[in-house]
mmCIF file of the C-alpha atoms, coordinates in Angstrom:
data_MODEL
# 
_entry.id   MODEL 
# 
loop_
_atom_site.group_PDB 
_atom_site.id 
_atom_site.type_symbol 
_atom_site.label_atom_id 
_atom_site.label_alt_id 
_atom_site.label_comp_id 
_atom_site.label_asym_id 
_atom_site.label_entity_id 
_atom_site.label_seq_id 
_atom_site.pdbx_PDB_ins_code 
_atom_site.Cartn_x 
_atom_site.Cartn_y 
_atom_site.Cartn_z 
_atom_site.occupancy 
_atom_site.B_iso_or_equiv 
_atom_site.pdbx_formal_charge 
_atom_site.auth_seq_id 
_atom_site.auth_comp_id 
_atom_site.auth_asym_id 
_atom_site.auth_atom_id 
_atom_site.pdbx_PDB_model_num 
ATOM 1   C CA . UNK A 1 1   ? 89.339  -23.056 -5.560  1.00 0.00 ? 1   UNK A CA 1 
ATOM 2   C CA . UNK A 1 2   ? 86.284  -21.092 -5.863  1.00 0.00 ? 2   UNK A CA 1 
ATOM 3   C CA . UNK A 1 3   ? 85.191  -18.747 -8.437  1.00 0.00 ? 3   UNK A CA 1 
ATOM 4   C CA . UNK A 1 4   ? 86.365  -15.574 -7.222  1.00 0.00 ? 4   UNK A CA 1 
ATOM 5   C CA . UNK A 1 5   ? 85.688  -11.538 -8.365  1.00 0.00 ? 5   UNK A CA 1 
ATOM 6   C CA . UNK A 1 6   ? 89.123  -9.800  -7.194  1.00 0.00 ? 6   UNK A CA 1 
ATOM 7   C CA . UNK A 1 7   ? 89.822  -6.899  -5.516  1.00 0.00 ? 7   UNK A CA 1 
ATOM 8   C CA . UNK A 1 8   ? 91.437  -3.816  -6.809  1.00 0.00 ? 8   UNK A CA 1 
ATOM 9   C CA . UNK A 1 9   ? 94.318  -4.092  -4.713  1.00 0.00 ? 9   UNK A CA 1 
ATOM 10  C CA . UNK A 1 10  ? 94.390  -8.130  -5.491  1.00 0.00 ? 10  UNK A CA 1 
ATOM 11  C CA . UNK A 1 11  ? 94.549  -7.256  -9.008  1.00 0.00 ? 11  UNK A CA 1 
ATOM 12  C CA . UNK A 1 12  ? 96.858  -4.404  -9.012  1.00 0.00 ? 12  UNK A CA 1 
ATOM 13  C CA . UNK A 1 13  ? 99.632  -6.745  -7.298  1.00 0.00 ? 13  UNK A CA 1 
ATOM 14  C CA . UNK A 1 14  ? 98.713  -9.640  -9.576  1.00 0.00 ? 14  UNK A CA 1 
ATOM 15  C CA . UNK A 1 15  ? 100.113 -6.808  -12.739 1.00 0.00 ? 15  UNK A CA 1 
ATOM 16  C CA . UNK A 1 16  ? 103.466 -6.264  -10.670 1.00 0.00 ? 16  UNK A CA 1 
ATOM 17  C CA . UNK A 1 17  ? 103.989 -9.791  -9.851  1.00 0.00 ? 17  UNK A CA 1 
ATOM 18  C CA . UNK A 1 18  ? 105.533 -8.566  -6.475  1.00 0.00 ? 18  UNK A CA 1 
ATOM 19  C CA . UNK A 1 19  ? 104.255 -10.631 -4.007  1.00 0.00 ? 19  UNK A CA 1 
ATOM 20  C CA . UNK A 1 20  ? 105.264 -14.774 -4.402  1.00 0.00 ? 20  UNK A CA 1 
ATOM 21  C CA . UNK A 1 21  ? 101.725 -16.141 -2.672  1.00 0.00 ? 21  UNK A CA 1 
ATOM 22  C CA . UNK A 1 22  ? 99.728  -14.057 -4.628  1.00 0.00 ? 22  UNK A CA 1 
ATOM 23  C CA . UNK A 1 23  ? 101.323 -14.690 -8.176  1.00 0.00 ? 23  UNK A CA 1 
ATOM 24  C CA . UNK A 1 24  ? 100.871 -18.713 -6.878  1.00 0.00 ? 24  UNK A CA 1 
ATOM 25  C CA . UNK A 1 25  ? 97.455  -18.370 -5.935  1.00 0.00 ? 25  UNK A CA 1 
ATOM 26  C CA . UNK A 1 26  ? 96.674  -16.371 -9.297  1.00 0.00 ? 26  UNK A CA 1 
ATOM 27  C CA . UNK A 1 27  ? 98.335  -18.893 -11.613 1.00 0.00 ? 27  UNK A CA 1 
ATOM 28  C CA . UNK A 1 28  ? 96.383  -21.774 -9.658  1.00 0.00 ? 28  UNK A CA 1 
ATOM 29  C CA . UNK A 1 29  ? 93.126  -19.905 -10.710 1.00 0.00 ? 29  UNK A CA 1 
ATOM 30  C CA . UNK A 1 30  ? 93.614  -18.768 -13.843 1.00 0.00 ? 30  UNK A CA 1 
ATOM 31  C CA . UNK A 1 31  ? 94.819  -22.638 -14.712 1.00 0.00 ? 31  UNK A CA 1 
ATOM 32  C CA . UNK A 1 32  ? 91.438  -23.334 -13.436 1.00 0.00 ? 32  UNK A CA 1 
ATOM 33  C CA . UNK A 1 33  ? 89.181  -20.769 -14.869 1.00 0.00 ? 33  UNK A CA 1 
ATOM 34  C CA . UNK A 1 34  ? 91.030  -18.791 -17.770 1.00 0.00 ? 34  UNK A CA 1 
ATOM 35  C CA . UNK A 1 35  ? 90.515  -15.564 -16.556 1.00 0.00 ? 35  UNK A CA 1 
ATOM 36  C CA . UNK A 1 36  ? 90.235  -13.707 -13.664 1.00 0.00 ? 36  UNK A CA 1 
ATOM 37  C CA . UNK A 1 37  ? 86.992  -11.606 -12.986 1.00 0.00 ? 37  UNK A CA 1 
ATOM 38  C CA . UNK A 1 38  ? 86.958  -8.481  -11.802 1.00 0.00 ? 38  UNK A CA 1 
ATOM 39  C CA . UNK A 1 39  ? 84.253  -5.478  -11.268 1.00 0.00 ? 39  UNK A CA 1 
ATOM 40  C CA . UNK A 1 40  ? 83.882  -2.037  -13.168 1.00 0.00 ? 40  UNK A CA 1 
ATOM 41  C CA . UNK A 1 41  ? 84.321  -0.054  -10.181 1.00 0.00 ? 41  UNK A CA 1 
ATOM 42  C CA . UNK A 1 42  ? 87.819  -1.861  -10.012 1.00 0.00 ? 42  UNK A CA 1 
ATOM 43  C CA . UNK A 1 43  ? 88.769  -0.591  -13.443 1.00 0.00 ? 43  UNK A CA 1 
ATOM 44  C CA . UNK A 1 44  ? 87.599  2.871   -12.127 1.00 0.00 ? 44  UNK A CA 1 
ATOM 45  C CA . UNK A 1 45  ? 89.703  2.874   -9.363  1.00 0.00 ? 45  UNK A CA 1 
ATOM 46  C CA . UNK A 1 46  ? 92.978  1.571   -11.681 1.00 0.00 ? 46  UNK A CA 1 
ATOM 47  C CA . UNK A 1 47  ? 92.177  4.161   -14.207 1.00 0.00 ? 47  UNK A CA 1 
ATOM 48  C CA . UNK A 1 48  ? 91.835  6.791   -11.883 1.00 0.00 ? 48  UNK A CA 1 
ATOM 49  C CA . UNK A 1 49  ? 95.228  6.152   -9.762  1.00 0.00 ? 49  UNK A CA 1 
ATOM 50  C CA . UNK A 1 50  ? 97.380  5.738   -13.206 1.00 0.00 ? 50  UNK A CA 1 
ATOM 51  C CA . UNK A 1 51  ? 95.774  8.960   -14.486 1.00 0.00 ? 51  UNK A CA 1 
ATOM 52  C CA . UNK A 1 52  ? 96.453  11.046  -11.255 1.00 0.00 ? 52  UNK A CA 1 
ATOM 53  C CA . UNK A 1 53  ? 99.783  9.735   -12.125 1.00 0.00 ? 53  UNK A CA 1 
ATOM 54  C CA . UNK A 1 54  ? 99.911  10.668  -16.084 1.00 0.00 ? 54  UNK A CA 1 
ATOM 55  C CA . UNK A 1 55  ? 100.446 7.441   -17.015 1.00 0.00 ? 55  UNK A CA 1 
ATOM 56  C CA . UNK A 1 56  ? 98.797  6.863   -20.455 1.00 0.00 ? 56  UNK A CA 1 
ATOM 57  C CA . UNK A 1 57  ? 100.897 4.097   -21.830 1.00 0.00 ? 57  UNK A CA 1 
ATOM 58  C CA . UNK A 1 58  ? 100.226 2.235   -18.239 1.00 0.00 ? 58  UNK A CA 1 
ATOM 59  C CA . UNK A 1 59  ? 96.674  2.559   -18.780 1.00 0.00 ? 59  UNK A CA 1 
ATOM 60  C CA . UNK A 1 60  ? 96.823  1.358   -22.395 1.00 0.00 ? 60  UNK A CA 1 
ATOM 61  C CA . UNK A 1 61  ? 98.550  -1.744  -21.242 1.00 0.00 ? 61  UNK A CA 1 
ATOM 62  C CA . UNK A 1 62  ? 96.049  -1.937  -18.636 1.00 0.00 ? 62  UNK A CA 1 
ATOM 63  C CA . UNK A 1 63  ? 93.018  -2.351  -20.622 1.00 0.00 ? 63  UNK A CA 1 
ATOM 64  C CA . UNK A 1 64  ? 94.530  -4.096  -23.207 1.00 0.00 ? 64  UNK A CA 1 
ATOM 65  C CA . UNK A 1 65  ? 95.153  -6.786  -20.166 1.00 0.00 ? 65  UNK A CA 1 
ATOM 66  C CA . UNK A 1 66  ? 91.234  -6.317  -19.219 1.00 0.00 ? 66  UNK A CA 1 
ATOM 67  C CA . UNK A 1 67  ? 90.372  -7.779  -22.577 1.00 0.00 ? 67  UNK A CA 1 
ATOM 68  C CA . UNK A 1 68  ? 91.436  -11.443 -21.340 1.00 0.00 ? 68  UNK A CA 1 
ATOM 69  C CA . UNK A 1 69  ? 89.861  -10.555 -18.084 1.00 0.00 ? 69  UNK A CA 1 
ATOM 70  C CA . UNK A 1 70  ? 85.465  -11.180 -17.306 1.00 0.00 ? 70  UNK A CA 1 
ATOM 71  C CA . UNK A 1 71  ? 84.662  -7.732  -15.853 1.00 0.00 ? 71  UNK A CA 1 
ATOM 72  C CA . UNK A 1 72  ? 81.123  -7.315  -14.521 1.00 0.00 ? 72  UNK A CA 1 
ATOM 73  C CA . UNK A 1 73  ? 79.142  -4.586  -14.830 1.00 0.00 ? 73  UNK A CA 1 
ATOM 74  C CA . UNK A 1 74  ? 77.164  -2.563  -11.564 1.00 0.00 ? 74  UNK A CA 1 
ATOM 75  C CA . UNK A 1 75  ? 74.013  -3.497  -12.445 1.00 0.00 ? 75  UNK A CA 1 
ATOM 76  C CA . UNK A 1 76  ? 70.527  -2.448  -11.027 1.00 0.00 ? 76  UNK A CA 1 
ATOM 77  C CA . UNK A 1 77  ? 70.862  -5.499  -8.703  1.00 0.00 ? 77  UNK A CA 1 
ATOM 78  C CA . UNK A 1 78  ? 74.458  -4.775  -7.495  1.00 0.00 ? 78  UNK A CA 1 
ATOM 79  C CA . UNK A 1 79  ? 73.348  -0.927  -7.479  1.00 0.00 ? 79  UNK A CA 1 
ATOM 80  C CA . UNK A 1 80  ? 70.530  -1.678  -4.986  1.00 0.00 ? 80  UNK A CA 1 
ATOM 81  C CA . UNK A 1 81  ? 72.651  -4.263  -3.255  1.00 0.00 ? 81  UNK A CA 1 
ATOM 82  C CA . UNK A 1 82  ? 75.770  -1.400  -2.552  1.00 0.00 ? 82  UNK A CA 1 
ATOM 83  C CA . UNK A 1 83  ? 73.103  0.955   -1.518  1.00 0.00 ? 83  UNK A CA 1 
ATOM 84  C CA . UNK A 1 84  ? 71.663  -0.880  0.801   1.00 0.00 ? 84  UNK A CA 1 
ATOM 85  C CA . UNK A 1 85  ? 75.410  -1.796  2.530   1.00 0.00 ? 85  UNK A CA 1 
ATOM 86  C CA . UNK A 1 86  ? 76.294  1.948   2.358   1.00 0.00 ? 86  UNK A CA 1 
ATOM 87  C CA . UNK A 1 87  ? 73.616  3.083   4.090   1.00 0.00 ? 87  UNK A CA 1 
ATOM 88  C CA . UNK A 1 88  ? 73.851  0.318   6.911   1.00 0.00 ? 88  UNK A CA 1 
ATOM 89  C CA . UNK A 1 89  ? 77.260  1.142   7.121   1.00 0.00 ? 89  UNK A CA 1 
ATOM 90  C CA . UNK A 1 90  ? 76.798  5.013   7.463   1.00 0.00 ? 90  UNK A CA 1 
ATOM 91  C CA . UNK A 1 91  ? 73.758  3.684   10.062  1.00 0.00 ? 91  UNK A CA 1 
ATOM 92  C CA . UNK A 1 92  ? 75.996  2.318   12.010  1.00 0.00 ? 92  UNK A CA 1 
ATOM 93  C CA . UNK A 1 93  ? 79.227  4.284   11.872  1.00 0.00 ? 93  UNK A CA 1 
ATOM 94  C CA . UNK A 1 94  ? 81.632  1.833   10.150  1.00 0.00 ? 94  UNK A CA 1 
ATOM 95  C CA . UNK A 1 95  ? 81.597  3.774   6.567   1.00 0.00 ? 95  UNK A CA 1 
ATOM 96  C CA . UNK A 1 96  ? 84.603  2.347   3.905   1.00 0.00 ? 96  UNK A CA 1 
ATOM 97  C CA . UNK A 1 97  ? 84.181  4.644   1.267   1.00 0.00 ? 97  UNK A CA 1 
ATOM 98  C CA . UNK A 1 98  ? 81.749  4.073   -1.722  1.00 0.00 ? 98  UNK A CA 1 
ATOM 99  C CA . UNK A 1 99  ? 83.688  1.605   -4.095  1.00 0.00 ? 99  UNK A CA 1 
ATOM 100 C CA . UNK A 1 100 ? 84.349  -0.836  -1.861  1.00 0.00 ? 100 UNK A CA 1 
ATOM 101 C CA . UNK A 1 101 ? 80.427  -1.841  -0.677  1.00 0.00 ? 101 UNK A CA 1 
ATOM 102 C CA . UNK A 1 102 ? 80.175  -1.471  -4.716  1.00 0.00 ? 102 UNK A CA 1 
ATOM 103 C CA . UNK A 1 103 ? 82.761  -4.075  -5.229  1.00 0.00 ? 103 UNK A CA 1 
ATOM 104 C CA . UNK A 1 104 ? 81.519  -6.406  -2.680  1.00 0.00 ? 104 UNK A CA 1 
ATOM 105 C CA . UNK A 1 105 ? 77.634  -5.759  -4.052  1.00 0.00 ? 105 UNK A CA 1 
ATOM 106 C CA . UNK A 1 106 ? 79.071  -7.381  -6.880  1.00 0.00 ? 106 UNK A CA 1 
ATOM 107 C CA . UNK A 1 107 ? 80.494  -10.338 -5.302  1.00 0.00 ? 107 UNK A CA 1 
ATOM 108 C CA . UNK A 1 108 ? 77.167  -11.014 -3.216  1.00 0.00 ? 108 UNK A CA 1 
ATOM 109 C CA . UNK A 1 109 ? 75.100  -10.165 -6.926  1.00 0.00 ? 109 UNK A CA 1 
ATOM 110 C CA . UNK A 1 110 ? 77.146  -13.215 -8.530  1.00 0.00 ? 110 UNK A CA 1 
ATOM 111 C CA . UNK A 1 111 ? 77.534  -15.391 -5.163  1.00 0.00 ? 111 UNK A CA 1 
ATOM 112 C CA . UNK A 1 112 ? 81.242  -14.857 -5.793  1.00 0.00 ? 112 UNK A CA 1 
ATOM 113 C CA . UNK A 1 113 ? 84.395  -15.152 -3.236  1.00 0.00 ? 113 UNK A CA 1 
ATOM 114 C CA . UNK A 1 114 ? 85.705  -11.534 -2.932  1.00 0.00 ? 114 UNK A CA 1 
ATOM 115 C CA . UNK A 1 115 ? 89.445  -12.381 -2.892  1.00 0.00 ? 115 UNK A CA 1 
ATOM 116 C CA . UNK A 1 116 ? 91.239  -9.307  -0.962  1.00 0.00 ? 116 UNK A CA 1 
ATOM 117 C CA . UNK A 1 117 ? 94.146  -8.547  0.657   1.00 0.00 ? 117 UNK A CA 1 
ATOM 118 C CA . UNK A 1 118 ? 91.810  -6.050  2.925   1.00 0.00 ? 118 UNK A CA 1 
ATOM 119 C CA . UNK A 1 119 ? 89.581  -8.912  4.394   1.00 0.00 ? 119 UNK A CA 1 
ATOM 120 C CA . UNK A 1 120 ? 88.992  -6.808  7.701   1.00 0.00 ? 120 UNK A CA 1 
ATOM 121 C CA . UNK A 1 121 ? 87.474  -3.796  6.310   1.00 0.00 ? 121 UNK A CA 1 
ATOM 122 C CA . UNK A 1 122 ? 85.330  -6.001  4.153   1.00 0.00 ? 122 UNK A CA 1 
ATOM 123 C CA . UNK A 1 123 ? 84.123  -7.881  7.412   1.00 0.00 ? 123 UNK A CA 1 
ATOM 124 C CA . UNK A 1 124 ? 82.256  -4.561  8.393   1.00 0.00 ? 124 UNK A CA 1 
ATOM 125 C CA . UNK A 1 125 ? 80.024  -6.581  5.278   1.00 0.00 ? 125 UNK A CA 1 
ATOM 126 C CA . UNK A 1 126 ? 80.278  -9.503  7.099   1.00 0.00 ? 126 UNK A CA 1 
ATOM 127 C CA . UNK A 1 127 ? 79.321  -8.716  10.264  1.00 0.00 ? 127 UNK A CA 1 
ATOM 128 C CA . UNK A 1 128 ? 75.820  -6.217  9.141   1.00 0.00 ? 128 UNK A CA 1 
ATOM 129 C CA . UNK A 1 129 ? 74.666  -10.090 7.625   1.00 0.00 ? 129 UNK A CA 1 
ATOM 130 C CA . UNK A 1 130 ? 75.407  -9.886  4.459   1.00 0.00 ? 130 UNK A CA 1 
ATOM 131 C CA . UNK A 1 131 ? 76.343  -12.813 2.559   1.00 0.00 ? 131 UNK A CA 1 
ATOM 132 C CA . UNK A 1 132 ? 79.668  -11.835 1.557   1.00 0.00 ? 132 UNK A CA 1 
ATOM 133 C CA . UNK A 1 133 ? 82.451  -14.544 1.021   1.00 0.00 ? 133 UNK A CA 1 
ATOM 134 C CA . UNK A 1 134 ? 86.196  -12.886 1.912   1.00 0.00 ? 134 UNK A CA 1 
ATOM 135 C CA . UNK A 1 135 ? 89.760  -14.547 0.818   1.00 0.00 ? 135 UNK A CA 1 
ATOM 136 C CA . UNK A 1 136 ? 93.433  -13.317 1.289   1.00 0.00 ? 136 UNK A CA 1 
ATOM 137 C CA . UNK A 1 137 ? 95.593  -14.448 -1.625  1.00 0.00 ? 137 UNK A CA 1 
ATOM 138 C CA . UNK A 1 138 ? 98.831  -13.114 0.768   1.00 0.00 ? 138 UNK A CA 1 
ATOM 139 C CA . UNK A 1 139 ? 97.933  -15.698 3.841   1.00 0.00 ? 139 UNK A CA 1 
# 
């Protein structure tokens, strides 16, 4: 298993421990590497949907679970990196929002596996030439 940042939606069903191949996969890689790592924007985007939501004590527990976790900061790097995939992707029609070329910056900044269970709208990456590796924890 590779050295993987996770995506928000990876890591938000890793909490629930809903789906079977996904809490497998995740046990088989934190056995390996201790900790999962994860970006900033992904807090943002856990924060933000719990707080739409009201749920303080949720978000409590959540950060108290990001202390065991390596989460990586958008540098200038990943900045110019995500910039450069937003714009090719507004270029060429195929937008996906801001976070996610942020998320996948960070994964190319590191030369980390994005794990995600939305492998086909991170393609769009793919496919402009970046060098963005993709994995589904649910297949």
């Amino acid at each position: 298993m590779e050295r993987s940042l996770l995506d928000t939606d990876v890591y938000s069903e890793i909490l629930r421990s809903k789906n079977p191949k996904i809490v497998e996969r995740s046990d088989i890689y934190r056995a390996q590497f201790d900790r999962f790592t994860l970006s900033t924007v992904t807090v943002v985007e856990l924060v933000s949907g719990l707080q739409r939501l009201q749920r303080n004590a949720r978000i409590e527990a959540l950060l108290d679970a990001l202390d065991a976790e390596e989460v990586l900061p958008i540098d200038l790097d990943s900045a110019t990196i995500a910039g450069r995939i937003h714009g090719d992707l507004v270029r060429t029609g195929r937008t996906i929002g801001h976070a996610d070329p942020m998320i996948a910056a960070v994964a190319i900044r590191y030369a980390l596996t994005l794990v995600t269970g939305n492998t086909q709208h991170f393609q769009r990456i793919v496919d402009l030439g970046y060098p963005l590796r993709l994995d589904d924890w649910r297949s």
